[in-house]
GUGUBA-166778 format. One record per residue (C-alpha): x, y, z. Coordinates in steps of 0.05 Angstrom, whole numbers, padded with zeros to 5 digits, always signed. Layout:
residues N
XYZ/...
END
This chain:
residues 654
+00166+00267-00987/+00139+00321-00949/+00074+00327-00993/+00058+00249-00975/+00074+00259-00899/+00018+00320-00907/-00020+00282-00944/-00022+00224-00897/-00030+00268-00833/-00090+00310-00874/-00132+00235-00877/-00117+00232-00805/-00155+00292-00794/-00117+00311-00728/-00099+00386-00746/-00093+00454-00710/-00089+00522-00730/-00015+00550-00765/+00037+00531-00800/+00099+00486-00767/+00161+00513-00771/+00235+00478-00772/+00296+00520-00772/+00367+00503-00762/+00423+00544-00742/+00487+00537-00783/+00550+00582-00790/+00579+00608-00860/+00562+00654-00909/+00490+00637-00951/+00494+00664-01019/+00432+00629-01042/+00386+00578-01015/+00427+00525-00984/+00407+00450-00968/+00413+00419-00896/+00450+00342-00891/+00395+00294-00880/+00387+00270-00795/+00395+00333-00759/+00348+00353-00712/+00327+00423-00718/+00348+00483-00669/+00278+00506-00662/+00208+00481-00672/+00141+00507-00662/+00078+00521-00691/+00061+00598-00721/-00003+00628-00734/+00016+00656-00798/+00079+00674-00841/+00090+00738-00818/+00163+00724-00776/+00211+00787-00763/+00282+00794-00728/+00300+00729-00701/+00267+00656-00693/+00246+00632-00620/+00286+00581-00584/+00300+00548-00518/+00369+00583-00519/+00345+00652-00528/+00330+00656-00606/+00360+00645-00672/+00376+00712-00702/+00427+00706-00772/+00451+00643-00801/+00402+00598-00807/+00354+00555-00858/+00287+00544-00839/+00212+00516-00868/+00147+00530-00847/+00095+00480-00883/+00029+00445-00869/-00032+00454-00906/-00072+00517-00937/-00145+00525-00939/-00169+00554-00996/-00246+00581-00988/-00263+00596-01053/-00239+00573-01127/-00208+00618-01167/-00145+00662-01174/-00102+00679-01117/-00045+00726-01120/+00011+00712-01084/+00063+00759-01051/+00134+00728-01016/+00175+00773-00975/+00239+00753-00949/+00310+00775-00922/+00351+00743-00946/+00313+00692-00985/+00244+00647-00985/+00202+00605-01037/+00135+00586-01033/+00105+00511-01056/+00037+00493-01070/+00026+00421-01066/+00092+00406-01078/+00100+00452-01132/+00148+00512-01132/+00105+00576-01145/+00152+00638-01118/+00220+00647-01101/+00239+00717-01081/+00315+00697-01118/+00270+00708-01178/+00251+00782-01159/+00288+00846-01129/+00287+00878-01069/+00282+00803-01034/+00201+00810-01058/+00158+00771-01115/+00089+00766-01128/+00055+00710-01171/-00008+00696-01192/-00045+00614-01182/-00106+00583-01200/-00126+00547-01146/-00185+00495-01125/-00236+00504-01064/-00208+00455-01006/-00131+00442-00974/-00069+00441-01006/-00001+00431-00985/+00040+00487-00963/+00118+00488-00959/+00156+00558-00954/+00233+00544-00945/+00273+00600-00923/+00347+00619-00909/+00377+00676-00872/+00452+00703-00877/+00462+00773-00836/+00426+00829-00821/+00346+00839-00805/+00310+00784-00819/+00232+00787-00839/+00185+00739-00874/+00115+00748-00894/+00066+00710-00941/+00014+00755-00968/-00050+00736-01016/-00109+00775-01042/-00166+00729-01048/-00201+00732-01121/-00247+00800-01126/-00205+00833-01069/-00157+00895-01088/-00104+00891-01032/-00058+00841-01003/-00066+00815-00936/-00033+00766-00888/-00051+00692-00908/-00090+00691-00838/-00087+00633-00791/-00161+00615-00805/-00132+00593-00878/-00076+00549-00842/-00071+00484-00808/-00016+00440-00788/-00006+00369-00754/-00043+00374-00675/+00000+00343-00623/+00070+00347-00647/+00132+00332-00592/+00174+00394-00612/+00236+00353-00615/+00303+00407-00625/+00375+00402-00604/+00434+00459-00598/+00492+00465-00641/+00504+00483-00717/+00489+00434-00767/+00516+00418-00827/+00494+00443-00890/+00519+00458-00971/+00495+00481-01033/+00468+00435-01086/+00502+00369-01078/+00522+00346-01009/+00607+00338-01014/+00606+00286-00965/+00614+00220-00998/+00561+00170-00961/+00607+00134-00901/+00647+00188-00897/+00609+00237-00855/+00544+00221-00868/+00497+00161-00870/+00518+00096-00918/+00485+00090-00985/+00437+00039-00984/+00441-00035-00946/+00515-00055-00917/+00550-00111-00961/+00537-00169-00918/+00472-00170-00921/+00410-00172-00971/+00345-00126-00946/+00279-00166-00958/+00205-00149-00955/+00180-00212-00938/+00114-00183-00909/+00050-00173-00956/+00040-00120-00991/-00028-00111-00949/+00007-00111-00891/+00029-00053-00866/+00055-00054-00782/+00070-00005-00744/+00118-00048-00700/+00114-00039-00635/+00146-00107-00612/+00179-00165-00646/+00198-00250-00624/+00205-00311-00661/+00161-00373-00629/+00190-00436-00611/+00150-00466-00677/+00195-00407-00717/+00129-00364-00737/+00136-00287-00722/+00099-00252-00672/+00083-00185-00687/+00048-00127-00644/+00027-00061-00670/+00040+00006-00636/-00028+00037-00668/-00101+00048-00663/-00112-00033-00666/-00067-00050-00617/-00055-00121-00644/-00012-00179-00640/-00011-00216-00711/+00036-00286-00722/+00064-00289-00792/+00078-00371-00821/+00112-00387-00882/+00162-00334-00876/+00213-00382-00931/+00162-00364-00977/+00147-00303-01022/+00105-00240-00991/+00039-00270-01032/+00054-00329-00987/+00070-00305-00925/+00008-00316-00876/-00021-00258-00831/-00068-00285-00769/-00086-00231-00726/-00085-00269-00659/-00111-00215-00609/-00121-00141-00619/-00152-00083-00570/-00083-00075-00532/-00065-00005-00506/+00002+00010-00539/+00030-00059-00533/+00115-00043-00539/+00147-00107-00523/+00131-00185-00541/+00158-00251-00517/+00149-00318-00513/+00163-00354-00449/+00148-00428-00443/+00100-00431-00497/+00060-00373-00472/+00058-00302-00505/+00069-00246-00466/+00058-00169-00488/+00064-00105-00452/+00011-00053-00444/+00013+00017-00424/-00004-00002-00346/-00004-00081-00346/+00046-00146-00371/-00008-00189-00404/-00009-00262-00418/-00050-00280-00490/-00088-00351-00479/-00109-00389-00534/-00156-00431-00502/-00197-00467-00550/-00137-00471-00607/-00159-00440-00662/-00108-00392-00668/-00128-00332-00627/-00124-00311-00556/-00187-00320-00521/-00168-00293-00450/-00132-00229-00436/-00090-00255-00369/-00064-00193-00329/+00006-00218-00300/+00025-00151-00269/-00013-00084-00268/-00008-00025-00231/+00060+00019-00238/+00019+00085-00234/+00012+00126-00303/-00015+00196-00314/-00064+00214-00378/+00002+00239-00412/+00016+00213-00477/+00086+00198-00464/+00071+00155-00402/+00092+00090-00447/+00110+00020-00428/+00169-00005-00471/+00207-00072-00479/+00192-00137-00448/+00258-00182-00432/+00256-00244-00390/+00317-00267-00354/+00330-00310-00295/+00256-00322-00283/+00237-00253-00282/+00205-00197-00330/+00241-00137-00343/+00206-00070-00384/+00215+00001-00378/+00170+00055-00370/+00177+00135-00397/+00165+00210-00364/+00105+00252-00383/+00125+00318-00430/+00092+00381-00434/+00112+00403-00506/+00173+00357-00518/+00199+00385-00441/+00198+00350-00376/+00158+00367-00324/+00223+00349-00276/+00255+00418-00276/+00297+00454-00220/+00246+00495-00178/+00194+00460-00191/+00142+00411-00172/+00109+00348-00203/+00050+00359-00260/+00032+00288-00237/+00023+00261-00178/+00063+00201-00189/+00129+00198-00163/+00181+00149-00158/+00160+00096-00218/+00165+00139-00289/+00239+00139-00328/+00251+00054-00297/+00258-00002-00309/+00219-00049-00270/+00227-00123-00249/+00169-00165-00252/+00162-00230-00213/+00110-00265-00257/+00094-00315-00196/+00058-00264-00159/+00052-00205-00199/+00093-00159-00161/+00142-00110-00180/+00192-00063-00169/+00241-00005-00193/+00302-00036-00210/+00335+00014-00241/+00320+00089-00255/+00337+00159-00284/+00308+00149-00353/+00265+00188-00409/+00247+00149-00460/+00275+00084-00461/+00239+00055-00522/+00295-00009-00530/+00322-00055-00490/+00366-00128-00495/+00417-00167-00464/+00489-00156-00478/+00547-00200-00498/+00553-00228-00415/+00478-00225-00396/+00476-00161-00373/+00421-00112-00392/+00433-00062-00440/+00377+00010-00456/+00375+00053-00498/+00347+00129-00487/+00332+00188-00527/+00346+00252-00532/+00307+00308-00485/+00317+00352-00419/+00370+00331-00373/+00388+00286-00436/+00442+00321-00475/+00443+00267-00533/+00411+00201-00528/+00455+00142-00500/+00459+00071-00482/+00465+00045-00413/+00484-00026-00384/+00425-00032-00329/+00452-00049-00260/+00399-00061-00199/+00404+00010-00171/+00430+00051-00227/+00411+00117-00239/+00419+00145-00315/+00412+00221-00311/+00337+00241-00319/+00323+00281-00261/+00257+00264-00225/+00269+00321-00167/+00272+00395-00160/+00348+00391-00138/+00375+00355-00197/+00435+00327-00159/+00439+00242-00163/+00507+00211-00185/+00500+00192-00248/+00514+00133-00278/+00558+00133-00353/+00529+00109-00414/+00560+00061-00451/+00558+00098-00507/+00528+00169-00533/+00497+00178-00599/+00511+00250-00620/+00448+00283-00638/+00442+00287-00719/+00507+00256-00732/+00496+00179-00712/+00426+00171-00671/+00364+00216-00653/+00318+00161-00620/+00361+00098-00611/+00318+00042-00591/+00321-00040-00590/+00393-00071-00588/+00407-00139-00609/+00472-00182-00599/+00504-00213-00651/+00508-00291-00643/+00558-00304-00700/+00609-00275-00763/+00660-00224-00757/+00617-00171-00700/+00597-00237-00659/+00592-00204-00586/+00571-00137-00610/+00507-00095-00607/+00468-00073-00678/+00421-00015-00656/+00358+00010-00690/+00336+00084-00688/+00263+00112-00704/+00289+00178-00738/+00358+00183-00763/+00340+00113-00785/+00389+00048-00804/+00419+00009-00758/+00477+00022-00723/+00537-00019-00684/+00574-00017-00615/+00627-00051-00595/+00632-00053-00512/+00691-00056-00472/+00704-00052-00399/+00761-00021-00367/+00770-00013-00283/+00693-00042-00283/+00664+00007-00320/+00637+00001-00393/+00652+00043-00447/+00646+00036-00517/+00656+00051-00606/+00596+00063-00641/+00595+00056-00723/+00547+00062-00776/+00528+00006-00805/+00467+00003-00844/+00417+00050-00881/+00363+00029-00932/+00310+00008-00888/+00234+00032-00915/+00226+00059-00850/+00249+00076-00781/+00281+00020-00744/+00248+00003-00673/+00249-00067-00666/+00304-00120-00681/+00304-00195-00676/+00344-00253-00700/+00309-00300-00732/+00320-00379-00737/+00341-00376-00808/+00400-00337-00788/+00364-00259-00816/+00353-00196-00783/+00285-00182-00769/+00283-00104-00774/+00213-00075-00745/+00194+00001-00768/+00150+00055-00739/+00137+00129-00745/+00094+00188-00711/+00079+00251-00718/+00137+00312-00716/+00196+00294-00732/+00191+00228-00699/+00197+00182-00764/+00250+00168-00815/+00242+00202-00883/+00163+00210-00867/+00151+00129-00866/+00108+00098-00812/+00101+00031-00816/+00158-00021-00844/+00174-00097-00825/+00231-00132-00875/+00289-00178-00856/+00373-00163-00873/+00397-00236-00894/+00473-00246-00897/+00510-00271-00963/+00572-00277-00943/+00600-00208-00970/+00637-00163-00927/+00663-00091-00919/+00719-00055-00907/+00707-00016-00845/+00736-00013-00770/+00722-00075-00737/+00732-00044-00663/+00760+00004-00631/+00796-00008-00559/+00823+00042-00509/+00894+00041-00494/+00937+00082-00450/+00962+00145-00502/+00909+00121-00548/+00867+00061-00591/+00876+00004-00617/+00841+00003-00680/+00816-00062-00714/+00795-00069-00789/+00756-00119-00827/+00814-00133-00873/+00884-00114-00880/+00898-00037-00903/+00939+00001-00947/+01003+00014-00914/+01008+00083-00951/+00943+00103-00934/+00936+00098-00854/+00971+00155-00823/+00917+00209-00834/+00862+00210-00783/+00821+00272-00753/+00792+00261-00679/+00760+00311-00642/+00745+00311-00565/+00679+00335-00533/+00638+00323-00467/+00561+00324-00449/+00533+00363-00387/+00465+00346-00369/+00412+00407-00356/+00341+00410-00346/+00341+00442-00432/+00319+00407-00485/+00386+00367-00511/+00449+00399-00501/+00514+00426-00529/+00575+00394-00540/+00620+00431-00493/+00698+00437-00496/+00701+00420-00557/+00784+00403-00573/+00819+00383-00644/+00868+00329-00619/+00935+00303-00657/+00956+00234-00674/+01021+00221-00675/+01063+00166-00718/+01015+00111-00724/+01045+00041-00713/+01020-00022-00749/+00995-00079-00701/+01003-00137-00762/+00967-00132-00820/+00887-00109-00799/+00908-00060-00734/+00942-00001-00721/+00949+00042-00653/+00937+00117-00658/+00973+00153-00602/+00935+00211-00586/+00954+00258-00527/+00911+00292-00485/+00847+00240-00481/+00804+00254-00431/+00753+00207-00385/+00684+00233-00389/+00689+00259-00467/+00675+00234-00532/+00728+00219-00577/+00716+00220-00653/+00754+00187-00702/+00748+00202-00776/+00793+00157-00828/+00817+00209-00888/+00826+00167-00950/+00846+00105-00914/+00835+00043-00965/+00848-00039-00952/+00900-00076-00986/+00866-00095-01039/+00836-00024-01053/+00776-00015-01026/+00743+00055-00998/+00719+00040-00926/+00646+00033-00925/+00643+00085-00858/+00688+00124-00833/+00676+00146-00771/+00673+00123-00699/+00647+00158-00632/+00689+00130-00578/+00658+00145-00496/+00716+00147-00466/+00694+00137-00381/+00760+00104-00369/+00832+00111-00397/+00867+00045-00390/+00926+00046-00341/+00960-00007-00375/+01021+00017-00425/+01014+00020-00497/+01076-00025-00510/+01028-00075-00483/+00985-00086-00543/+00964-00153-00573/+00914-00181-00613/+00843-00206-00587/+00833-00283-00596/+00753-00259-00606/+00748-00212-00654/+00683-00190-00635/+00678-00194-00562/+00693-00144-00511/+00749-00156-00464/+00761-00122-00395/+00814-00096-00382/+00862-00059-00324/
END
């Protein structure tokens, strides 16, 4: 995987000197090399000049000194054919690969030092050196002696390059890890295996065609519009989608956009969003592409950052609604405590904007975002956003938008707006990194609820929304992995499938090193067994499965408690972190039971982990898990429970 993602990058040609390095912190003892679960962000991130690291790894929180696993990889640039000797030094342990093959690991020596010797071809190979460290002084350093030399050196930066303009993306905490096998079944701690039940994944699109989807929406004829977040900037229209991928059809109906990030279709007219404008495409003549580039709205100002984007384009009540993202300087805001703007261009970047598109003029309707990259309506028309992960952003989130809102993203020195909740948090590495388009679902057993893509950790995932004194709140599930690539766009179409979008960058910002990806999840009528929802009660939840459950099996349940505290750092910790205990769980008929918990607090984020909980009829539950955001504790009694007459829908509630 990694050799194709420096493979790809290489063709790109956008490289700078060093080698980029990933580490994560974990806790434990490391006998040997150990793996790190898939999804977790790393701790710290940056690019070296050379291998040549000693006493502790550099990080936003001060450095990374023992416990911790780490790679440094990108390409090496060999001058000269002929033999190279190689010489990997490491406490407490290190390999070195060359082009994805494993030519030193310092397990294989003594004294934590091995040397090797490889034939090796004038021009760039891929470089990979993993390391670990357990206790004590930590030092690594990758030495060569070039053929006819008699000494080792340091592999020098000039012989190094890596990707140019990576977004160092980290976040705080330890993350999981294990030797060999991960002993996590999938659902059960960690991402599902493959596609969920109900569904069948498709590639409908051509094998030719290869989008980097930037925007997805079904026209009124039932052909799929298409634009590309890449160097084309293009909106294509795909017919015959009942047909197989050698039959689909591809028309490219306008291209040239600048990082077009949200599509629609409004009375027969297609609409896109640009980086500074909401366009309208004409097809004048009628042959099938747009002839006139119609500027409906321009002018929110945007510096010459590249994370000034324009995301999303929703229409509702007559008016356009998009979002738009704050510049970073190396994956940081420039919004911190003490200090002043980079840009002069106040008041407009983290919004979302209405749009009147009878006049072209607009407004900040909402505020305090980062990087809002997904937006939808929610199960009562309300707007729903999703944000990722960064400063004043301890984990990414979802939001209901309300005219006035502010979200947490600090555009000013003194950092001190109310803030208002999320919906829902996506802890960092364990369900989300970059959350992005939500969709509701019109029908079946999760009708009313939200399906979620994210760009990194990949899959889709689902919320069920409640509201309780006014405010929303909400349970957030896995749902689905298998998707060829990261999930940023999501559409239903009129043949009842989910239209799932993909795209990937540079970084870490993809899923499993794929950048492109457009295929469709059709139901087939199968199902899962899996919570349904989970509902806040006074003392507790109400939890709702799929199917009825083993009797025997439901008492068992591990929830932890945690809350987020915003800060102008990269991420953020989970702080007071609390074990809390059920007590006697009490069937609600056949599908529900209530978990009284004590101690629940408003403000936190309660996790709830099934152990070994199976349905009636024996089934293993396809996930687990569920991350309750717990803003409001009901005030009504928990003698006052009683089934929902909607399964799916969110109820308010006193």
């Amino acid at each position: 995987m990694l050799a194709l993602l420096l493979s790809a990058v290489a063709q790109q040609g956008a490289t700078t000197p060093g080698l980029t390095v990933w580490v994560w912190d974990v806790s434990g003892i490391l006998t040997r090399m150990p793996k790190v679960a898939e999804g977790q962000t790393p701790n710290a991130y940056y690019v070296a000049s050379t291998v040549d690291l000693v006493d502790f790894i550099p990080s936003a929180d001060g450095g990374i000194r023992d416990t911790f696993v780490g790679r440094a990889f990108g390409w090496l640039r060999v001058p000269t054919s002929g033999s190279y000797s190689f010489r990997l030094t490491c406490d407490d342990g290190a390999k070195l690969l060359l082009d994805g093959k494993l030519v030193l690991d310092t397990e294989w020596g003594e004294g934590f030092v091995i040397d090797g010797l490889v034939e090796l071809t004038a021009g760039t190979h891929a470089i990979e050196v993993p390391f670990y460290e357990n206790g004590g002084r930590f030092y690594l350093k990758l030495e060569w002696k070039r053929p006819g030399s008699s000494s080792y050196e340091v592999v020098p930066e000039s012989a190094l390059v890596t990707e140019a303009g990576q977004t160092f993306v980290t976040s705080p905490g330890d993350k999981r890890w294990f030797f060999e096998e991960d002993p996590r079944r999938p659902g059960d701690g960690r991402e599902p295996a493959g596609v969920h039940p109900a569904f069948d994944l498709q590639t409908f699109r051509p094998p030719t065609f290869t989008p980097a989807v930037g925007g997805l929406c079904f026209l009124k004829d039932g052909r799929l519009a298409v634009c590309t977040w890449d160097q084309v900037g293009a909106v294509y229209i795909l017919g015959n989608l009942d047909k197989g991928p050698e039959d689909v059809t591809v028309q490219t109906f306008a291209q040239g956009l600048g990082e077009p990030l949200g599509i629609a279709e409004v009375d027969g007219q297609i609409y896109v969003t640009q980086k500074q404008e909401l366009t309208r495409l004409v097809d004048v003549d009628g042959d099938g592409r747009a002839d006139r580039f119609e500027a409906v709205a321009s002018g929110w100002p945007a510096s010459q950052n590249y994370h000034e984007f324009t995301f999303n384009l929703v229409h509702r009540d007559g008016f356009f609604y998009i979002a738009t993202s704050v510049p970073l300087r190396g994956g940081w805001t420039y919004y911190n405590p003490g200090t002043s703007r980079a840009y002069p261009v106040p008041g407009v970047q983290g919004s979302v904007l209405k749009i009147n598109p009878r006049d072209g003029s607009w407004s900040v309707f909402a505020s305090g975002l980062r990087t809002p990259n997904g937006m939808g309506i929610g199960p009562f028309g309300e707007m729903y956003v999703c944000d990722n992960q960064g400063s004043w952003l301890p984990s990414s989130r979802m939001n209901v938008v309300r005219e006035g809102g502010f979200y947490g993203h600090e555009d000013t020195p003194d950092g001190k707006h109310a803030i208002d909740p999320p919906v829902v948090w996506f802890p960092q590495g364990e369900i989300g990194n970059s959350p992005s388009q939500p969709v509701l679902v019109p029908s079946g057993v999760f009708a009313g609820q939200l399906l979620v893509g994210d760009v990194t950790h990949g899959g889709v995932k689902r919320v069920f929304v409640e509201k309780v004194d006014g405010v929303y709140q909400g349970a957030l599930f896995r749902f689905t992995q298998g998707i060829e690539a990261g999930v940023n766009r999501l559409v239903w179409g009129p043949d009842g499938a989910l239209y799932v979008g993909g795209v990937g960058s540079n970084g870490n910002w993809n899923h499993q090193n794929n950048r492109f990806g457009l295929q469709r999840l059709v139901p087939n009528g199968g199902s899962a067994f899996e919570m349904l929802r989970v509902e806040s009660r006074a003392g507790g939840f109400l939890v709702t499965f799929t199917a009825p459950f083993d009797v025997a099996s439901v008492a068992d349940w591990e929830v932890m408690q945690y809350r987020y505290q915003p800060s102008e750092f990269y991420g953020g910790p989970k702080l007071d972190l609390q074990r809390l205990s059920v007590g006697a769980v009490r069937a609600v008929g056949s599908s529900s039971v209530f978990l009284p918990i004590a101690g629940l607090k408003e403000g936190h984020v309660v996790h709830l982990r099934a152990l070994g909980l199976k349905s009636a009829a024996g089934a293993e539950m396809w996930a687990t898990e569920c991350w309750f955001t717990l803003n409001k504790v009901p005030k009504a009694p928990s003698s006052a429970l009683r089934m929902s007459s909607q399964p799916g829908l969110p109820r308010e509630r006193k």
